[in-house]
C-alpha positions as a Markdown table, in Angstrom:
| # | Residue | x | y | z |
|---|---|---|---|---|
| 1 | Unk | -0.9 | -0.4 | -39.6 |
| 2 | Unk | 0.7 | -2.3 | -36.4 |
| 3 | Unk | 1.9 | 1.2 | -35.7 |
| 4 | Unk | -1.2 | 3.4 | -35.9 |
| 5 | Unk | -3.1 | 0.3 | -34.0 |
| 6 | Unk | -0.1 | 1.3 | -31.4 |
| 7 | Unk | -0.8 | 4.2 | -31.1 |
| 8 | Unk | -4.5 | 4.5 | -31.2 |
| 9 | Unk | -4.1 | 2.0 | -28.3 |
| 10 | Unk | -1.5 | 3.8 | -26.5 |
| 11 | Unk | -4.0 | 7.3 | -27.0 |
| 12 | Unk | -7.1 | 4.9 | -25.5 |
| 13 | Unk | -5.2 | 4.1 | -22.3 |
| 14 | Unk | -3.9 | 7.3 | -21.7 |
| 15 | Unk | -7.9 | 8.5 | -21.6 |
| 16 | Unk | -9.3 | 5.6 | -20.4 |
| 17 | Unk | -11.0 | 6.7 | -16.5 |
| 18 | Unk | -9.4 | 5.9 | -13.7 |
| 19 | Unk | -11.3 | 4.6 | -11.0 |
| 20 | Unk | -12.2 | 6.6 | -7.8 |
| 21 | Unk | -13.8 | 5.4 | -4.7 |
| 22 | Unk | -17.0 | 6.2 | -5.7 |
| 23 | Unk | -16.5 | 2.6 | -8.3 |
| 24 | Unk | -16.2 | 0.9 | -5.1 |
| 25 | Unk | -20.3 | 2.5 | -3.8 |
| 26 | Unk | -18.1 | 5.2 | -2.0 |
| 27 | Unk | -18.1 | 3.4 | 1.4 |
| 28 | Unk | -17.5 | 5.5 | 4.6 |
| 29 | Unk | -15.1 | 2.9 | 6.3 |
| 30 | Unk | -13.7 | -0.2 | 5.4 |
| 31 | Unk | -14.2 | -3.5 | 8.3 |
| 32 | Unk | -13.2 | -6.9 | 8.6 |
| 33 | Unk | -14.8 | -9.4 | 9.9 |
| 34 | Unk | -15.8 | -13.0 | 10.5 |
| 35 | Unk | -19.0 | -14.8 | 8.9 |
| 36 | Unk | -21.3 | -16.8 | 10.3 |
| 37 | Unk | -20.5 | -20.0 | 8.3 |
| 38 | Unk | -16.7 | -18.7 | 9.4 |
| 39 | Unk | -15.1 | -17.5 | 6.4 |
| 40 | Unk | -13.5 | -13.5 | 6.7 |
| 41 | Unk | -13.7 | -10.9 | 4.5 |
| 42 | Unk | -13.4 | -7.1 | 4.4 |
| 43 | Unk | -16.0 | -5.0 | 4.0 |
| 44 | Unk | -16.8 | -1.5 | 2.5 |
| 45 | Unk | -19.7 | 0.3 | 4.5 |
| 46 | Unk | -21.9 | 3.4 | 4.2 |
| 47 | Unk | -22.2 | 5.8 | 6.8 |
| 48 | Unk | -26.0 | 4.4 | 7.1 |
| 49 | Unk | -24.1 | 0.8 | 7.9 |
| 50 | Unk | -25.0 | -0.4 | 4.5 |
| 51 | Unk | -22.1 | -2.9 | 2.4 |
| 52 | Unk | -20.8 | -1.6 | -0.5 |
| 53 | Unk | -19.0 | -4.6 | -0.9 |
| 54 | Unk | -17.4 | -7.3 | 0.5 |
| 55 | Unk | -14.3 | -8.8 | -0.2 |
| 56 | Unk | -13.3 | -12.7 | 0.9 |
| 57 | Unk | -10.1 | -13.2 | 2.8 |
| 58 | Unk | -7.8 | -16.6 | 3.3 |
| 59 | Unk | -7.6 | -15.7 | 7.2 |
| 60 | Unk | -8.8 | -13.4 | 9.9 |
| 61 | Unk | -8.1 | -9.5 | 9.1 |
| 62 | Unk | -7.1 | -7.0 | 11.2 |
| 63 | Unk | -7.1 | -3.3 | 10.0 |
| 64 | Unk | -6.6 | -2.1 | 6.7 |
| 65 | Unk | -4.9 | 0.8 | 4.4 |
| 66 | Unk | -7.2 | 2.7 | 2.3 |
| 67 | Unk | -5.5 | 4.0 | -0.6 |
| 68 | Unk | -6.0 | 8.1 | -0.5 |
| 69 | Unk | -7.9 | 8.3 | -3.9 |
| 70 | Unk | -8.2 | 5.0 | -6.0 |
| 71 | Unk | -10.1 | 2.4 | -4.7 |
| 72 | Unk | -7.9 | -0.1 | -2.9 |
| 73 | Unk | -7.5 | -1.3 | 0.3 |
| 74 | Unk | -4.6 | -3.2 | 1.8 |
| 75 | Unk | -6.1 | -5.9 | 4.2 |
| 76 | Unk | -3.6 | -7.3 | 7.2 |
| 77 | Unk | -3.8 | -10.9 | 8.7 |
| 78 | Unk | -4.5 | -10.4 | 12.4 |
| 79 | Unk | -0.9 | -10.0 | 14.2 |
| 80 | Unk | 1.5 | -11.1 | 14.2 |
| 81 | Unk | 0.8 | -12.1 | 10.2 |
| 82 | Unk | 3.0 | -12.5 | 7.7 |
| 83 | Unk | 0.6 | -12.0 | 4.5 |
| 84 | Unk | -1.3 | -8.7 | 3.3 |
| 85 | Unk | -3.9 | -8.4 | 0.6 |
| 86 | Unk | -3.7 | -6.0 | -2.1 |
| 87 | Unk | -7.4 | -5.7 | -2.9 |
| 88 | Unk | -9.4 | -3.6 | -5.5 |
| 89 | Unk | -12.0 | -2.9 | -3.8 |
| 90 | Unk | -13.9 | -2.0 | -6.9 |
| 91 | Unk | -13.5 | -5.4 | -8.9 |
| 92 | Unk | -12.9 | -7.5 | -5.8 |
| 93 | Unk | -9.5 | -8.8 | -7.3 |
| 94 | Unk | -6.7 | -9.6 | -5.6 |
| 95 | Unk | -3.6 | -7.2 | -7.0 |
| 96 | Unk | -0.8 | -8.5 | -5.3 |
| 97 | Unk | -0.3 | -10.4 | -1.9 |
| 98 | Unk | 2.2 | -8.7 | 0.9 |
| 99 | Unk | 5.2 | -11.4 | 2.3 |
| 100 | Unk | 6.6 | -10.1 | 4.9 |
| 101 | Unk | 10.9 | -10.4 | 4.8 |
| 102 | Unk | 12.4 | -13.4 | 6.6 |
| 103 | Unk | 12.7 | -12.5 | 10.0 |
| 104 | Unk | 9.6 | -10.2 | 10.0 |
| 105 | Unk | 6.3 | -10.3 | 10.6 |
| 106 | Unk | 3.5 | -7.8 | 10.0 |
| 107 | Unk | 1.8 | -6.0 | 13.3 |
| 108 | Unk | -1.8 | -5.6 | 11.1 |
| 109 | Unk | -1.5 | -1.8 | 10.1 |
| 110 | Unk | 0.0 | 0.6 | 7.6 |
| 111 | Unk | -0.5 | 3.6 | 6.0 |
| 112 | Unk | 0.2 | 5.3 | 2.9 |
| 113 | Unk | 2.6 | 8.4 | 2.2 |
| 114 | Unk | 4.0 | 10.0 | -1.3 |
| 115 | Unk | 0.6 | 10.6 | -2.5 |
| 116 | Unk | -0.4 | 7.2 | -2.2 |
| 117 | Unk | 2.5 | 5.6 | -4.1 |
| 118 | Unk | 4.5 | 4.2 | -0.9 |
| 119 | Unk | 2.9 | 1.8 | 1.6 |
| 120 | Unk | 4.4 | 2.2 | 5.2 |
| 121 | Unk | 3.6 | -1.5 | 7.3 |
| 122 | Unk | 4.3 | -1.5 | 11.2 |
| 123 | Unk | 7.0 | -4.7 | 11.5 |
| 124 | Unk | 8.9 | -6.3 | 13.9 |
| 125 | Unk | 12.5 | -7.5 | 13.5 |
| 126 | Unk | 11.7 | -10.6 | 15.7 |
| 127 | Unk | 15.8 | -11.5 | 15.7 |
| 128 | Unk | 17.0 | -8.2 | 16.8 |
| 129 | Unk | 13.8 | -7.1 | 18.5 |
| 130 | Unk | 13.6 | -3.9 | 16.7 |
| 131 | Unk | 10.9 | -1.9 | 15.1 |
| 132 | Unk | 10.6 | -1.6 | 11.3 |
| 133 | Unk | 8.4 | 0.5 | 8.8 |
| 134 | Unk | 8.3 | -1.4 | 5.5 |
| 135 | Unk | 8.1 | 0.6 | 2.1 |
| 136 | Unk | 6.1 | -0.8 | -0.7 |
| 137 | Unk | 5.9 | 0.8 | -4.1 |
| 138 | Unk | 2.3 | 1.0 | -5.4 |
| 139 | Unk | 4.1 | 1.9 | -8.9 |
| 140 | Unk | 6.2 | -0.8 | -9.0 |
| 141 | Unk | 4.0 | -3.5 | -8.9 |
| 142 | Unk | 4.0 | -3.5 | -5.0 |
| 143 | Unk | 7.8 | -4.4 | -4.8 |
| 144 | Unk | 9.3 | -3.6 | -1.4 |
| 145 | Unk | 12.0 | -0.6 | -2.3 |
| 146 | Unk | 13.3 | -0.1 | 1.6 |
| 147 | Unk | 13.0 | 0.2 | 5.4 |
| 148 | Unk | 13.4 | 2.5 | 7.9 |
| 149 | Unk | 13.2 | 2.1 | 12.1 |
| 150 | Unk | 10.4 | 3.0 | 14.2 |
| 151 | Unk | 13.1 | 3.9 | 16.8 |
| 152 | Unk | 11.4 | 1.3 | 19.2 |
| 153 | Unk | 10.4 | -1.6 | 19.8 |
| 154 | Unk | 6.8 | -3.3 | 18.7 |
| 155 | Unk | 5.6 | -0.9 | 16.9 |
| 156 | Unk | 1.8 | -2.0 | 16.4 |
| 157 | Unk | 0.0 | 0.9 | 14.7 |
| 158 | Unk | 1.6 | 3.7 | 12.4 |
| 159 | Unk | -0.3 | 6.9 | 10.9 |
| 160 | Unk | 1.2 | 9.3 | 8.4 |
| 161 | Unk | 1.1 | 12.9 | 9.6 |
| 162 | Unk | 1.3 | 16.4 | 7.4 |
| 163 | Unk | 4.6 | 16.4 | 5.7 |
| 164 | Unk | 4.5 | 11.9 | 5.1 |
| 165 | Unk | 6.5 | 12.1 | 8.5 |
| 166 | Unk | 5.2 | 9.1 | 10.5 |
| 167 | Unk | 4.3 | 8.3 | 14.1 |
| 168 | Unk | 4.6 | 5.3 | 15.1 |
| 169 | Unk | 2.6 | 3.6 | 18.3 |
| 170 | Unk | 6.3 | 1.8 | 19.6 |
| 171 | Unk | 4.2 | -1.0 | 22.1 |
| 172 | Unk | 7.5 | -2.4 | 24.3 |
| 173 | Unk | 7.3 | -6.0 | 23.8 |
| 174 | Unk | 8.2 | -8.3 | 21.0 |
| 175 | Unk | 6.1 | -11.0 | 19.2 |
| 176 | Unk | 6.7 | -14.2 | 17.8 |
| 177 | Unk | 4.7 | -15.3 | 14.6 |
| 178 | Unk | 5.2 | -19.2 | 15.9 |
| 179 | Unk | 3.8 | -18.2 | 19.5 |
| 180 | Unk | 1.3 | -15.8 | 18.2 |
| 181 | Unk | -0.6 | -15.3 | 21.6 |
| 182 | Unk | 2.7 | -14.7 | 23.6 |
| 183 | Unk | 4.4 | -11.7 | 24.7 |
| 184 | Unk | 8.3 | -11.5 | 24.6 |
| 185 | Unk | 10.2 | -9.1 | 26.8 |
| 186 | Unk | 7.5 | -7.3 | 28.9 |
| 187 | Unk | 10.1 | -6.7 | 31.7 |
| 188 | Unk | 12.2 | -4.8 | 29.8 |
| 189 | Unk | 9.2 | -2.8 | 28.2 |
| 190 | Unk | 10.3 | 1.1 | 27.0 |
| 191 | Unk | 7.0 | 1.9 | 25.2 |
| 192 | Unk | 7.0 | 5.2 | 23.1 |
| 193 | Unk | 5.4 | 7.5 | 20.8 |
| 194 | Unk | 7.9 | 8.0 | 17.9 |
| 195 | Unk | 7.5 | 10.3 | 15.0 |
| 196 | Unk | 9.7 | 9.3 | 12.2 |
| 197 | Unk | 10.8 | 11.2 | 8.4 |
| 198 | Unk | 10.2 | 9.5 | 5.6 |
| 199 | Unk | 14.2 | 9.5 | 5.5 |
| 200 | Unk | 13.6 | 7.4 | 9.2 |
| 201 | Unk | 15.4 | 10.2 | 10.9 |
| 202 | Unk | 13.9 | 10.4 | 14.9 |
| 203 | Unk | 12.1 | 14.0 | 15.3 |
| 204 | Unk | 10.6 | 13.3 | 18.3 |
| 205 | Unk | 10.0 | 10.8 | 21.1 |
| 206 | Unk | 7.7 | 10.7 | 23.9 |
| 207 | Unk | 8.1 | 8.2 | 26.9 |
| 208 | Unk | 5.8 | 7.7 | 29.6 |
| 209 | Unk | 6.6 | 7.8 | 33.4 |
| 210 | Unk | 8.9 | 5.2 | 34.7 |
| 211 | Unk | 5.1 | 4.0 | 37.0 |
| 212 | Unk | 3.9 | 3.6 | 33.7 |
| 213 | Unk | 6.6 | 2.0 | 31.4 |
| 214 | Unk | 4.0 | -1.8 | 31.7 |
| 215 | Unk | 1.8 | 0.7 | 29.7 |
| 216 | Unk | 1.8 | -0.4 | 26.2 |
| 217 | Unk | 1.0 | 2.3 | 23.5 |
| 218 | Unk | -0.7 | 0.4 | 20.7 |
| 219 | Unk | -3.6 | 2.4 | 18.5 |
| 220 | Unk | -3.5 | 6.3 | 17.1 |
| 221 | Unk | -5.3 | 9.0 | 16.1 |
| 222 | Unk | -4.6 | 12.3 | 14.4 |
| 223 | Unk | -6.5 | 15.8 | 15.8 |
| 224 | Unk | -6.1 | 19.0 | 15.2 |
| 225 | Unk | -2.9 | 21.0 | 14.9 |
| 226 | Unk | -0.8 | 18.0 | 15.3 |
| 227 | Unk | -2.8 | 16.8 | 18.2 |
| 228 | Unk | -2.0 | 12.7 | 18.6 |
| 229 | Unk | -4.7 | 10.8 | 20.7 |
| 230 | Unk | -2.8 | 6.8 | 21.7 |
| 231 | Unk | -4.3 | 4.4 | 23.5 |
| 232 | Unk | -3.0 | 1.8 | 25.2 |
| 233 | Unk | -2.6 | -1.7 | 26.6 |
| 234 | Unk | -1.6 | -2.2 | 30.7 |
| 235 | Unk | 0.7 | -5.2 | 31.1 |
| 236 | Unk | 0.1 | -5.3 | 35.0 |
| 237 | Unk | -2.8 | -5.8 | 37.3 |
| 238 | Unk | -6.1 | -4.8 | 35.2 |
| 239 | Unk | -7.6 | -3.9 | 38.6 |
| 240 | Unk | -5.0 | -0.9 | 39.1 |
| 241 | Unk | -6.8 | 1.6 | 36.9 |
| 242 | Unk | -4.4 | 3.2 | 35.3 |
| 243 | Unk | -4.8 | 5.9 | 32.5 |
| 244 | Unk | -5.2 | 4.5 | 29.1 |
| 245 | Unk | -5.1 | 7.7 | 26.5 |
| 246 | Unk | -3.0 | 9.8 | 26.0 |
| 247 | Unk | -2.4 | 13.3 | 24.1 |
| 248 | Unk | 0.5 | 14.3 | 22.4 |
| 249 | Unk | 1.9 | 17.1 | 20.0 |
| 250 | Unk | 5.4 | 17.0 | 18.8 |
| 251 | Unk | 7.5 | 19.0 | 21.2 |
| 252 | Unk | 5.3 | 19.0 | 24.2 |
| 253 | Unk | 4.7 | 16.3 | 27.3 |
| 254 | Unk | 2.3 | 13.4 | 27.2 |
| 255 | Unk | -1.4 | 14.9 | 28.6 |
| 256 | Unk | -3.3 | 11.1 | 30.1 |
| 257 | Unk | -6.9 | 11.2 | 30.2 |
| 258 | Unk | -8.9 | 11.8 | 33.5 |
| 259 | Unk | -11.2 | 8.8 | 33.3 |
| 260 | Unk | -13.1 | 7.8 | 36.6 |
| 261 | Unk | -11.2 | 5.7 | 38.6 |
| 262 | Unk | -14.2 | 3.4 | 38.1 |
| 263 | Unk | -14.2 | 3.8 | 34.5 |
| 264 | Unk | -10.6 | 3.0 | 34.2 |
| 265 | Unk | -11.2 | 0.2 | 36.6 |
| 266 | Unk | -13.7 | -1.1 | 34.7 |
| 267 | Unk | -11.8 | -0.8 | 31.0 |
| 268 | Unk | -9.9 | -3.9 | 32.2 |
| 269 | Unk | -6.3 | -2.2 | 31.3 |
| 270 | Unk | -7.1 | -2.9 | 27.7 |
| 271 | Unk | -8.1 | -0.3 | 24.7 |
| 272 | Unk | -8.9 | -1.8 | 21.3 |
| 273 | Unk | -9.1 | 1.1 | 19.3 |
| 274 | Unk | -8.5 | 5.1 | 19.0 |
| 275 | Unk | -10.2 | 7.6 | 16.8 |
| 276 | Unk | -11.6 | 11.3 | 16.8 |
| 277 | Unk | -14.5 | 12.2 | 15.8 |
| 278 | Unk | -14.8 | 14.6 | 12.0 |
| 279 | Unk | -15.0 | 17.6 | 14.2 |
| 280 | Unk | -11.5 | 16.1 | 15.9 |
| 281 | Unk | -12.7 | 17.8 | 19.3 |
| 282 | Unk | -13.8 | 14.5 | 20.8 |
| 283 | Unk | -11.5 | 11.3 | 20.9 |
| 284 | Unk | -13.0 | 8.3 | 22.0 |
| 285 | Unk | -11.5 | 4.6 | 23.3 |
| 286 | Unk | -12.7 | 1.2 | 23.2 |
| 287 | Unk | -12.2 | -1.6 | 25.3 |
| 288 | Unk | -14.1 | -5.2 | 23.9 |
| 289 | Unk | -13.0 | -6.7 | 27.6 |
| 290 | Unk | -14.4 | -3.8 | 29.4 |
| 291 | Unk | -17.7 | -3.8 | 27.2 |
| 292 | Unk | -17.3 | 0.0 | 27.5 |
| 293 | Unk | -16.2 | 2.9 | 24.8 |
| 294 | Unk | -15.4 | 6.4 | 27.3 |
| 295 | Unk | -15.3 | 9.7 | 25.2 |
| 296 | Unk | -13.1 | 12.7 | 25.7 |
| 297 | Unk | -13.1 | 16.2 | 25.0 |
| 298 | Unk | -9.2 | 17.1 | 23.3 |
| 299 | Unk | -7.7 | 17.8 | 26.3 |
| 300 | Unk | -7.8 | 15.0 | 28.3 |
| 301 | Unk | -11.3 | 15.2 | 30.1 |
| 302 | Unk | -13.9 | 12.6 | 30.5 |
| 303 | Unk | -17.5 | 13.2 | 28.9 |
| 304 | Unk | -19.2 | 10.0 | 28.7 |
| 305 | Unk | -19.7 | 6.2 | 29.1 |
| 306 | Unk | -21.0 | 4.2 | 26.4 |
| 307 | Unk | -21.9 | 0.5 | 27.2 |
| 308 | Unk | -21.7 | -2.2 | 24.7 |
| 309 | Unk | -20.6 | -5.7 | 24.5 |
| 310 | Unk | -17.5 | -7.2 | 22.9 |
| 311 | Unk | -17.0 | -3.5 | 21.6 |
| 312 | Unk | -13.9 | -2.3 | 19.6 |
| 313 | Unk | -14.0 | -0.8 | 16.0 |
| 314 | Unk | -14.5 | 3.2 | 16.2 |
| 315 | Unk | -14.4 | 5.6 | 13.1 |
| 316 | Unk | -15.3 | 9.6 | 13.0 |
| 317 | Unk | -18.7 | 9.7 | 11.9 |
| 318 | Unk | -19.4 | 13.9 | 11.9 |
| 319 | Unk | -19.8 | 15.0 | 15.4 |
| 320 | Unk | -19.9 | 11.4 | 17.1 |
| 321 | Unk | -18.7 | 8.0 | 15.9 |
| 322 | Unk | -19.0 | 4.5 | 14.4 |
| 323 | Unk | -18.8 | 2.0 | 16.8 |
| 324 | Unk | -18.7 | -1.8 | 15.8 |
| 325 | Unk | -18.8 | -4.9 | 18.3 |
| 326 | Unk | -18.0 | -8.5 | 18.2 |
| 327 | Unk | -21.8 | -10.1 | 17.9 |
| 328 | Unk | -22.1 | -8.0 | 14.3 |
| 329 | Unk | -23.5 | -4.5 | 15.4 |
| 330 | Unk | -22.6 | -1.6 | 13.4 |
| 331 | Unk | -23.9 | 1.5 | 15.3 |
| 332 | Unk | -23.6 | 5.4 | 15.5 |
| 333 | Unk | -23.0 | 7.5 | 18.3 |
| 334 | Unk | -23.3 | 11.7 | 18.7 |
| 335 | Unk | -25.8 | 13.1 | 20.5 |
| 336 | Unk | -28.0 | 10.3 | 20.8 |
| 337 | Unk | -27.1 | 6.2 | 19.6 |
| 338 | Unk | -28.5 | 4.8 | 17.1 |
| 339 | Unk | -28.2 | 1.9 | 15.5 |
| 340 | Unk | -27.4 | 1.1 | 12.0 |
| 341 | Unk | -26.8 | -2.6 | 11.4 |
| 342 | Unk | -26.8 | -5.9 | 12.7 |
| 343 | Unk | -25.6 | -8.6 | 10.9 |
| 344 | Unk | -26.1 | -12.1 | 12.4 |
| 345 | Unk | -23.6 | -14.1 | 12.9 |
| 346 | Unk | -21.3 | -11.5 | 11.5 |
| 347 | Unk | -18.4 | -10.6 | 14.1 |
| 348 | Unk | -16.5 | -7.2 | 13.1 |
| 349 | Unk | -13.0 | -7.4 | 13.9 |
| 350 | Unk | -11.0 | -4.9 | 15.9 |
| 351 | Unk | -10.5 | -1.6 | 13.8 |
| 352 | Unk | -12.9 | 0.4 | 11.4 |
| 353 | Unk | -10.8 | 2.5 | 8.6 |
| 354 | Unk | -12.0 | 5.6 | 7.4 |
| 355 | Unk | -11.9 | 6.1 | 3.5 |
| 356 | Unk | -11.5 | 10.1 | 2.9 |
| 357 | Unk | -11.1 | 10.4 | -0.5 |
């Protein structure tokens, strides 16, 4: 009897469902963000700005890693963080919680290759000052099984690319997870765009001109063909101007954008976030000190100027994008704006993740 009760339990499990986005109230993208009475959480969302769910959180968040098919999230403290949050996003539990290795801390991004089995986290090897992808095994109960080099140093944000080969956003300068607002080493920065094997061989590395080595590359976004948009973070005067995109397929030279000198002016040397639209023709930036998102078409050149305050979070939303802003607007840009939430008090963090499953 104990062994046909075995087995008829054994036959249960291996039919039981497993669960999809769609448990979750298939949300669009995933958000974090502050509440009003101050407590964080992350958030699933509908492409009509609806919540699917929310999800409380000991800290603020930063970005998060949407699983490619089940629905879980991985939820980053705000760098440089030492925790992440394993979180079903259809029961709201808690399945593990992230540590980052002595001697590490967590830049608030990662991604997921081998068919969703292996999470990649952006780290930074604060004693060496070296850049480190950290490999998590979903199937082993989230225990970290290696490491491999971003081939740089302060690597913020990583994306996988066809192939699990990885390019990682390499930003220049170090952090410190006791002097979380200072930057370490910005004389010496040598930011880069690094794309990375599984394996963490180098296939490809893309520096910027010497005139623009203060130029911090921080956020990405995959195109077309290969196409990489990056945006990035000026470490000089704000009122210089400079570019602050740039395109990049492996192979070929960096392509900046051709913003207006005013609209670069007025981005305040700061982008807060990357993405292209569904159609991955247009690429826009944010900037939440510039008040200002400035859409591209995919080869560099300027189309338009969208004013919002405290603005940052962007996500592909068809032929335009989500936009999400600091006082709790969620809104969505094409051909015309329109808005599709406001939640008082609520202040989105910095990124909005797209779940594609």
């Amino acid at each position: 009897m104990r062994r046909r009760s075995f087995l008829t339990a054994l036959m249960a499990g291996a039919v039981a469902p497993r669960l999809s986005w769609a448990d979750a109230g298939s949300p669009a993208i995933l958000g974090a963000a502050r509440e009003a009475d101050g407590t964080y959480a992350l958030f699933g969302l509908t492409a009509q700005g609806a919540d699917t769910f929310r999800i409380p959180l000991p800290a603020r968040g930063h970005a998060a890693a949407a699983h490619p098919t089940a629905p879980e999230a991985v939820a980053f403290a705000r760098s440089p963080g030492t925790f992440a949050l394993v979180l079903n996003c259809a029961t709201g539990k808690v399945m593990a919680r992230l540590h980052a290795p002595q001697g590490r801390h967590f830049y608030g991004h990662g991604t997921f290759i081998a068919d969703g089995d292996i999470l990649c986290t952006s780290e930074n090897d604060y004693q060496a000052g070296q850049g480190r992808i950290g490999l998590w095994s979903r199937s082993q109960g989230w225990r970290r099984v290696g490491e491999i080099p971003t081939h740089g140093t302060g690597p913020h944000e990583i994306r996988r690319m066809p192939g699990d080969v990885l390019v990682a956003a390499n930003g220049g300068y170090r952090n410190h997870p006791d002097s979380p607002g200072v930057k370490l080493g910005v004389a010496e920065m040598r930011p880069n765009l690094a794309y990375v094997s599984a394996d963490g061989d180098l296939l490809d590395k893309v520096e910027l001109d010497e005139s623009l080595r203060l130029n911090s590359i921080r956020h990405i976004a995959l195109g077309r063909d290969g196409l990489v948009a990056f945006g990035m973070q000026w470490q000089g005067d704000p009122a210089e101007g400079v570019p602050l995109m740039g395109l990049h397929r492996r192979g070929g030279p960096a392509v900046l954008d051709r913003m207006p000198i005013h609209e670069a002016m007025a981005m305040a040397g700061y982008v807060g976030s990357v993405a292209f639209d569904a159609t991955r023709r247009q690429v826009a930036i944010s900037s939440p000190r510039g008040g200002r998102v400035q859409i591209f078409d995919d080869t560099g050149g300027h189309l338009r100027t969208i004013l919002r305050e405290d603005v940052c979070g962007l996500a592909p939303a068809g032929r335009g994008f989500f936009i999400s802003d600091g006082l709790g607007g969620l809104t969505r840009a094409d051909d015309r704006i329109t808005p599709l939430a406001k939640r008082g008090g609520r202040a989105w963090d910095h990124h909005l993740v797209p779940v594609t499953a």
